[in-house]
N, C-alpha and C positions, 0 to 999 in steps of 0.2 A: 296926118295921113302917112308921111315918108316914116314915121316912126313907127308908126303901127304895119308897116309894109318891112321895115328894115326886124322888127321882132318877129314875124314870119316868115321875112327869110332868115332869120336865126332861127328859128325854130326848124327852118326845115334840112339843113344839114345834121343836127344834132339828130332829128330822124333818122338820116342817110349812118352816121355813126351806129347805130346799133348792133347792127349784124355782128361787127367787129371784137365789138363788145362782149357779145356770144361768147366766142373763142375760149377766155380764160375756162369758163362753166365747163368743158369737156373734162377734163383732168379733174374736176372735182369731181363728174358723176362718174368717174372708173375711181376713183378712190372709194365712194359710198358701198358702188358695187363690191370690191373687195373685201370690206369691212362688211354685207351684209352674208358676203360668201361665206366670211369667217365664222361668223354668226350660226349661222346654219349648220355650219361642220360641227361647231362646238354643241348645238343643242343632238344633231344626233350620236354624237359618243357619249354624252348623255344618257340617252336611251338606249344605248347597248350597254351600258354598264349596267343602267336598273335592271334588264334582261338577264345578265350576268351574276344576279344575285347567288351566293348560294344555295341548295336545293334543301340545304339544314335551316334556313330563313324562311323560305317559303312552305315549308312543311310546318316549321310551327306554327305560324300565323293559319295553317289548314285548321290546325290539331287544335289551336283556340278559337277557332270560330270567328276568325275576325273577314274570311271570304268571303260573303254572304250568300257572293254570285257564282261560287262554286258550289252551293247548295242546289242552284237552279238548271245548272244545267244536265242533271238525266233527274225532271219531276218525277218521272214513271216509278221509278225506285228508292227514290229519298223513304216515302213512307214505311220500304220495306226496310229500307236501309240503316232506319234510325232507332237506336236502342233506347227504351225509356231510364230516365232519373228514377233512382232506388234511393228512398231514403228512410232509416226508420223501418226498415221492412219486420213485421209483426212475424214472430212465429205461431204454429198451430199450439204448444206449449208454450209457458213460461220459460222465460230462460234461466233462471234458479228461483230460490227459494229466498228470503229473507237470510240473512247469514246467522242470526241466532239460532233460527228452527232448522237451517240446515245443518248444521254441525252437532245439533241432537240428533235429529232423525237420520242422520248418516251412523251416531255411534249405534243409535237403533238397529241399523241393518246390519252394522257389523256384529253386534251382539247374537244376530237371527244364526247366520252361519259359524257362528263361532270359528274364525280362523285364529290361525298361529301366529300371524304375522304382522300382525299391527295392522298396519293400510292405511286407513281412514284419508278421508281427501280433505282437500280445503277449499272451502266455497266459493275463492276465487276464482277454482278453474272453471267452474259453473255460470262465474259473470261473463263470459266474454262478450264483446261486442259482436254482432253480427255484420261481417264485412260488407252486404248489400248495396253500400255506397262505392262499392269500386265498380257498381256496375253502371256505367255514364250515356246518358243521350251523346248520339255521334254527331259531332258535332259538323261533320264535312265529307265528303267524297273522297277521303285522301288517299295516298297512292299505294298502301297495302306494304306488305312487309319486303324489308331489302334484305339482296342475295347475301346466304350465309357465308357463301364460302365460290370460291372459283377456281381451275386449275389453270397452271401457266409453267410448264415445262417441269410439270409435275408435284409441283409446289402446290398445295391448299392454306388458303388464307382464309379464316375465320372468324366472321363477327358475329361474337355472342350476347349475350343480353345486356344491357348496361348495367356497372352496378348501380342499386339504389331504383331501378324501374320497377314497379308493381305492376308484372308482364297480367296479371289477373283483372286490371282495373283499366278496360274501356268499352269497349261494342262491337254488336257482330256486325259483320258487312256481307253484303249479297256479291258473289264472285259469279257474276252475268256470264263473263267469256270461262271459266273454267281454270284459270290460270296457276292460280294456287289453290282451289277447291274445287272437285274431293281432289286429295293426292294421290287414289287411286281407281281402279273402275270394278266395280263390286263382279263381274264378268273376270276381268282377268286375274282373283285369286283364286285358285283351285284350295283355300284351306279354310273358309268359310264356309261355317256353320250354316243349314237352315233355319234357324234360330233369328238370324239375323241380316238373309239377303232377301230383304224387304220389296226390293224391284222382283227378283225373280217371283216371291210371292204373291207378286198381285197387286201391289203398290205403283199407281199411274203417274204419279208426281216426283222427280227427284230432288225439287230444289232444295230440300233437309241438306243434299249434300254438296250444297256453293256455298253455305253461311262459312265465313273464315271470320276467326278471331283477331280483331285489330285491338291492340293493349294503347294505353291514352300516349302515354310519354315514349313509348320506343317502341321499336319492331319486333317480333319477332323472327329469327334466321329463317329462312328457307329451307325448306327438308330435304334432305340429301339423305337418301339409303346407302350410299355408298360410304357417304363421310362416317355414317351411325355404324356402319358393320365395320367399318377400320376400328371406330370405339372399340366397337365388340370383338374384336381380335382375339381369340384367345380364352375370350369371356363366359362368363354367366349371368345372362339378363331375368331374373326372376321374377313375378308378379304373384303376391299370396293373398287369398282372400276369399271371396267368394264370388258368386256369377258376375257381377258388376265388373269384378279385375277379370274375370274369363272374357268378357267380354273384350274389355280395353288390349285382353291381353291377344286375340282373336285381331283387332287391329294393329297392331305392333309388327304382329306375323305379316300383316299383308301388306304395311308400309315397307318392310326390308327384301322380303321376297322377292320385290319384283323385278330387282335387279341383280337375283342366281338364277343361274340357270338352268334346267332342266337339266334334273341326276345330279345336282347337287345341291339339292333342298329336300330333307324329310318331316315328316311332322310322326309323332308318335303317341298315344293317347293313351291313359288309364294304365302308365307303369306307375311300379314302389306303393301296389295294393292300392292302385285305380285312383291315386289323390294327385299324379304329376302328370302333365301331357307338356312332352318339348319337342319344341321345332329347332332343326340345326341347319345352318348352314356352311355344309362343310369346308368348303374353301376356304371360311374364315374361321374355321374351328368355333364358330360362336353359335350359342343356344339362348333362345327366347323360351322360358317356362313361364308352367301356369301351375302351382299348386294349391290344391283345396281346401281349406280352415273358412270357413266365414263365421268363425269370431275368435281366430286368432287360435286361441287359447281351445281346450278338446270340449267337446262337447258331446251328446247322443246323437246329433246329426252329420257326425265328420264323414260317413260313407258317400262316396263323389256322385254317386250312380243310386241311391236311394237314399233320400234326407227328406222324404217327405214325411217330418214327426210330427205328430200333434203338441203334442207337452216336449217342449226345447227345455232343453236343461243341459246347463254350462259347468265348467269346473274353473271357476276364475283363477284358479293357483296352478293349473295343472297345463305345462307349454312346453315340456321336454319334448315328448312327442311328436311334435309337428316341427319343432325347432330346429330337431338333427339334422332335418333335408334341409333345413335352407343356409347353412353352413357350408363354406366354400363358393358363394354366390357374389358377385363381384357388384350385381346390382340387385337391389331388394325395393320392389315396390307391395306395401300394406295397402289392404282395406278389410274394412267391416261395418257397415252400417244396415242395410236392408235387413239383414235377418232379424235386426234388433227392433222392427215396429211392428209385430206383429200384435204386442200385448203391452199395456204399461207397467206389468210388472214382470221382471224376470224372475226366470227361476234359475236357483244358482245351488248347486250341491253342496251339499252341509259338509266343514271340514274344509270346504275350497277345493277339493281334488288332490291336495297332497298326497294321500294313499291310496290314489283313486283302484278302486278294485277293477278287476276285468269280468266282473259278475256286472249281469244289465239291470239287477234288482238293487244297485248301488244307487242307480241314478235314480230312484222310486225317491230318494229321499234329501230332499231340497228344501230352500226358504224361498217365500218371495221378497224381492228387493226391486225399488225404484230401479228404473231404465238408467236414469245418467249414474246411479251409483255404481251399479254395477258397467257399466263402459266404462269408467274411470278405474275401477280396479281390477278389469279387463287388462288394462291400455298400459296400466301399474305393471302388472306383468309382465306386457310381452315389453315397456320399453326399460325396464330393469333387464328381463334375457339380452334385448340388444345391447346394450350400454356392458355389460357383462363379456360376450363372446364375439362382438364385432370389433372387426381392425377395422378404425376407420383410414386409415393407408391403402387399405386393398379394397373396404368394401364401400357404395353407395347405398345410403336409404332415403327412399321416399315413403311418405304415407299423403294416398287421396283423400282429401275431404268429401263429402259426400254428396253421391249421388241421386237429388232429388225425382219423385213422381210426380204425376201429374194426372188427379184421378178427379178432378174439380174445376170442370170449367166454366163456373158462373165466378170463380174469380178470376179470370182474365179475360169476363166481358164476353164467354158465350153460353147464357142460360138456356140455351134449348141444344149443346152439344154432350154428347156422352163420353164422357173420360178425357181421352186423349185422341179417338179417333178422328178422321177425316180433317184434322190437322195441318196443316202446309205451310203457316210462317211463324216464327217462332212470336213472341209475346213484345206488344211494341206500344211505342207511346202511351207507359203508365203516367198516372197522376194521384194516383191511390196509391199505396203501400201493396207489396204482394206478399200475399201468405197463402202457399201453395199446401202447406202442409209440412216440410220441413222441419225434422225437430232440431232446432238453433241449440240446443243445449249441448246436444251430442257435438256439435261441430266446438263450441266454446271446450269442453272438456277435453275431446282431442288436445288441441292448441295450449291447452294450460298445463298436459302431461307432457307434453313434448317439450314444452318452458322450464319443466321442473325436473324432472325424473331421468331426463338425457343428458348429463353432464361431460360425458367424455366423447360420444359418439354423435357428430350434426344429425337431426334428422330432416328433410328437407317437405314442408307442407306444402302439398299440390292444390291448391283451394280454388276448386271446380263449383263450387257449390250454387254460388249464387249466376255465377254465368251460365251455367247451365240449369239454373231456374225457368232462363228464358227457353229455352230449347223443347216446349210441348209439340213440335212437330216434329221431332227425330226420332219417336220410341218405335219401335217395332206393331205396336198397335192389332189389328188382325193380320198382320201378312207375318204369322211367324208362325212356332208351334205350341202342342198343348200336349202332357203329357207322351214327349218324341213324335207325335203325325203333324203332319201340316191342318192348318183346320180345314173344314170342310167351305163350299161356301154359306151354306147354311150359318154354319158359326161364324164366319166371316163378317153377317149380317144380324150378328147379335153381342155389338162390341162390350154392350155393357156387361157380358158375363167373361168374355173373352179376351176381348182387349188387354193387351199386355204393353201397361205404361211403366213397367220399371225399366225394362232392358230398350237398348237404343239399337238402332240398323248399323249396317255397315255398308259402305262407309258412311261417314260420320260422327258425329258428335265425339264418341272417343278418340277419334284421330287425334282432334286439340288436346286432350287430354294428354296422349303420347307429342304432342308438339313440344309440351312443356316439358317435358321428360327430356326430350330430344336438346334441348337448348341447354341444359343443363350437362350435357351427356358430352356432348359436345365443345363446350365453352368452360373454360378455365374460371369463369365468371358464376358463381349459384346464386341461383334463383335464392328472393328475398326471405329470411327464415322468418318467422313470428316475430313481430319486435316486444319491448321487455314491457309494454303497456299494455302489453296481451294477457300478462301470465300475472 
């Protein structure tokens, strides 16, 4: 018993010890604490640093799709937002011939006109591929294009297009707040056409003019009308061709305009025998023209104010004439294609035009010739006069690819809509191939004259074509005119005779057109020329 009394009172001191015991444990829990303080510091610089990524990291990761949850956050508009995958896009023609029967039936047509000059083309301009795959599902909400340019004590710093970007190859995006589209407001140019203020006419919907062009790999710069008229200091900004560049060319004016000022901005129309109309801005001594050829080369239809011929008949050898005026021009933008689908075979005056007479019973007497032959020895022409008479030191040329219609809408999925009317987002989430009607040939043969026949002079390919494939909701449609009136509403309500799906409103759609221009205009940097697997 004393021993079982004597181990409980041992046992009970050794209780009474504990408290004591305690004591050392302080000092250990403020050291835990310290270390988990550390802990903590270290995970949020951490997190400020991921924050801190650069904004060139987290835009590509947009630009590849790897966000997914940036797709989700504005649903409302992703669908409008998103451009379909092009691939394979079918033309309404062939895009050439077999290479054997081509290069017979080419010396065929030249046989028909019997020129002077050799010509004959080569069937590989004829192959080209059709670029349709630069036109990309968007793949994210991304943050739209960074500023070009900035001032800072007078100094302008300029980022222009990277080299190696194909600024032509990504998707349109809906610009909700306005911010970069339109760049300007169809209201405040006084030098727009009724041709093409589609609002004023009658047109209830503007969203045609938020779509902005986002390019996959890089930005486009920011438009600055100021930055572009310092370009144009001095200059001559030219556009030749026919209504299509009137058009583009109609945009140009109302992008730079709006920052002269009243009494010192003119526009002047129908000088040098009614084929030139220029607008000046005289402060900068610079002129934006617009002269009239649509098809380059003379034709029976070069009178600016009456071309409405039945039988077109061209003089493919004959480009003096039109060529004089655009000498001394600091920029030279080409086109020509609409005039050219009226018929699949053209008529081309026998002789080529070399001695063209100034008698109109000269042109009574033509061959017919394939469509792409004769654009190719069009195009032989006029890029021989360029390569010929242009500095390329002093002067720039562009030439636009072409500007598709849009006269068929069971192929983009609306079988009960007429033409192009009543229209409002542009063509989205394909899965089919589109073949709007576009002839793919004309665009390959451009691109393969321009590969071959331009050797001393760049020419620089604007290649609109397939992006603006997607654009069935920008044409002018009934809100424009019809031989000079406005339609009536009557005609209004009869698109399918009236409806006008060549020409596009303003603003819009050409703006981009002129952006690419701009970037180029601007930037030490040119836009990408044809690569050598083109030609």
């Amino acid at each position: 018993m004393l021993q079982r009394r004597k181990s409980a009172s041992a046992a009970a001191p050794a209780a009474a010890k504990q408290p004591p015991a305690r004591r050392p444990s302080t000092p250990l829990s403020l050291a835990g604490l310290v270390v988990a303080v550390f802990l903590v510091a270290t995970f949020i610089y951490n997190e400020d640093v991921v924050k801190t990524t650069s904004p060139a990291t987290v835009r590509h990761v947009a630009a590849g799709g790897a966000d997914a949850a940036a797709r989700t956050r504005s649903p409302d508009l992703r669908v409008l937002q998103e451009a379909p995958p092009h691939h394979g896009v079918n033309a309404l023609h062939p895009r050439h011939e077999p290479q054997e029967h081509e290069e017979e039936h080419e010396a065929e047509q030249q046989e028909k006109i019997n020129t002077t000059d050799g010509g004959g083309g080569d069937s590989k301009e004829a192959e080209e591929e059709t670029p349709q795959q630069r036109v990309l599902e968007k793949p994210s909400d991304s943050g739209g294009a960074t500023a070009s340019n900035s001032s800072s004590g007078g100094q302008q710093v300029v980022v222009g297009v990277p080299e190696g970007c194909d600024v032509y190859k990504g998707w349109w995006t809906y610009d909700a707040a306005g911010e970069q589209a339109p760049l300007y407001r169809e209201s405040e140019c006084e030098f727009l056409t009724e041709q093409v203020t589609c609002m004023r006419n009658g047109r209830r919907d503007d969203s045609y003019q938020r779509w902005r062009w986002q390019p996959a790999d890089c930005d486009l710069p920011r438009f600055d009308a100021r930055l572009l008229l310092e370009r144009l200091r001095n200059k001559r900004l030219m556009f030749v061709g026919d209504s299509l560049n009137r058009n583009q060319w109609e945009s140009m004016v109302c992008l730079v305009q709006s920052v002269v000022p009243r009494g010192q901005k003119t526009l002047v129309k129908f000088v040098n025998n009614g084929s030139l109309n220029v607008f000046t801005a005289h402060e900068y001594n610079a002129t934006v023209e617009f002269y009239w050829a649509p098809f380059l080369v003379q034709s029976n239809s070069d009178n600016p104010q009456v071309h409405s011929v039945v039988d077109r008949v061209i003089a493919w050898r004959a480009i003096a004439k039109h060529a004089k005026n655009w000498k001394g021009a600091h920029y030279l933008v080409f086109n020509t294609y609409i005039w050219w689908l009226n018929t699949f075979d053209m008529k081309v005056l026998k002789g080529g035009g070399h001695r063209l007479a100034h008698d109109e019973r000269e042109w009574s007497k033509y061959a017919l010739v394939d469509r792409p032959i004769a654009y190719r020895e069009v195009l032989k022409t006029w890029a021989k006069w360029v390569d010929r008479h242009i500095d390329p030191a002093k002067t720039t040329v562009f030439f636009m690819g072409m500007s598709p219609n849009h006269v068929v809408p069971e192929v983009w999925g609306n079988p009960g809509g007429i033409k192009c009317a009543m229209e409002t987002q542009p063509i989205v989430n394909r899965t089919t191939p589109l073949d709007i009607g576009t002839d793919w040939r004309l665009h390959g043969v451009a691109r393969g004259v321009l590969g071959r026949y331009l050797r001393r002079v760049p020419v620089h390919f604007v290649d609109i074509t397939a992006l603006s494939e997607l654009r069935k909701d920008a044409h002018t449609s009934v809100h424009t005119l019809r031989q000079g009136k406005l339609l009536t509403p009557e005609q209004q309500a009869d698109p399918k005779t009236y409806a006008d799906c060549i020409h596009w409103c303003l603003p819009g759609l050409p703006d981009t057109w002129n952006h690419f221009l701009y970037a180029r205009i601007i930037s030490s940097t040119p836009l990408p020329l044809p690569s050598s697997e083109d030609h």
